[in-house]
C-alpha positions in Angstrom: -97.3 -86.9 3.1 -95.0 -85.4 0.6 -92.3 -87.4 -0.7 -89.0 -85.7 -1.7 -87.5 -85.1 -4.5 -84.7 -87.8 -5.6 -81.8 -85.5 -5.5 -80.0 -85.3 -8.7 -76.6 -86.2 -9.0 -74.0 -83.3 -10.0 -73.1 -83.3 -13.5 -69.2 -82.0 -14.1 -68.6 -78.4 -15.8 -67.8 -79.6 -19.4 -65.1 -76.3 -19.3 -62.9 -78.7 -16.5 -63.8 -81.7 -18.4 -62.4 -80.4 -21.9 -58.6 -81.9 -22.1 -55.7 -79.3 -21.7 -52.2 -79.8 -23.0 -49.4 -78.9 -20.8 -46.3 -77.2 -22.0 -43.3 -78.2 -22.2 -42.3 -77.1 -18.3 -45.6 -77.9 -17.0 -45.1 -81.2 -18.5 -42.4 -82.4 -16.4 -44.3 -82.4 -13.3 -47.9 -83.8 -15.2 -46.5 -85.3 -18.5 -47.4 -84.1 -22.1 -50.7 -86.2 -22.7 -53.3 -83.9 -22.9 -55.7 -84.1 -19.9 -58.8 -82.5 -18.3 -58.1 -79.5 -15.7 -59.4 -81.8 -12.9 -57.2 -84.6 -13.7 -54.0 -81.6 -14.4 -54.4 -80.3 -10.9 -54.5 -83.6 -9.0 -51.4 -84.5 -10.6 -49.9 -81.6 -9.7 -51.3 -82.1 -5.9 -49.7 -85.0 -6.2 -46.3 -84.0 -7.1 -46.4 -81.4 -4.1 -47.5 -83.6 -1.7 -45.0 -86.4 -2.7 -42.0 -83.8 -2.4 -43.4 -82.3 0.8 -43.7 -78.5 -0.9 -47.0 -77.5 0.9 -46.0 -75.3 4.2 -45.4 -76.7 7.4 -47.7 -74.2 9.1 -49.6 -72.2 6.1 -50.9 -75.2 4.4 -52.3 -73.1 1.5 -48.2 -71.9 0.8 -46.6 -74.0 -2.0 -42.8 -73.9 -1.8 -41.7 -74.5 -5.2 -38.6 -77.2 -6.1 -36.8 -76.2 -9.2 -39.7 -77.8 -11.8 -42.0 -75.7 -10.2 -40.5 -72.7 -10.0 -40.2 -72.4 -13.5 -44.1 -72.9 -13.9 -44.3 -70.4 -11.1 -42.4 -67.5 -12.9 -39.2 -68.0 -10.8 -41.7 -67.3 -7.8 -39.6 -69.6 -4.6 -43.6 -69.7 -2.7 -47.0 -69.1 -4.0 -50.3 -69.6 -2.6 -52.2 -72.7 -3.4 -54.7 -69.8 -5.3 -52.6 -67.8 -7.2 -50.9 -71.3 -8.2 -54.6 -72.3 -10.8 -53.4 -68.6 -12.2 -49.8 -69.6 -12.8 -50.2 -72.8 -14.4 -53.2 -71.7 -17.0 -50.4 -70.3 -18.3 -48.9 -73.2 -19.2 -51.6 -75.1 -20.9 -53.5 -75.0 -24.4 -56.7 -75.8 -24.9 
């Protein structure tokens, strides 16, 4: 009989691990400590999710409050996609 393999567990991409520092708008919602991407965008999941801004029926829609429209460009809904675009803007390696 063959055994298996022990299946090995995932090591995180050191790019998403590296910490980010948010601008100044961008740090409203997240705060200004400097933080890895992964840690950045569950914050920010969190603030949507806290102020109910993902849509009612298109679940990938965020409808921006007035922090996040200024991260968003002035943008009132963006996908949850085109969101990671908008808000690399607004972080410095």
């Amino acid at each position: 009989m063959a055994t298996k393999p022990k299946k090995s567990t995932r090591k995180p991409n050191a790019a998403f691990m590296k910490p980010v520092t948010p601008d100044a708008l961008l740090a409203v919602i997240v705060g200004s400590k400097p933080l890895p991407r992964t840690e950045l965008t569950k914050k920010l999941w969190v603030y949507i999710k806290k102020n109910k801004l993902q849509g009612e029926k298109v679940k990938t829609e965020i409808n921006a409050d007035a922090a996040l429209k200024a991260v968003f460009g002035g943008k009132a809904k963006v996908s949850m996609f085109e969101m990671t675009k908008l808000v690399s803007k607004h972080v410095k390696a």
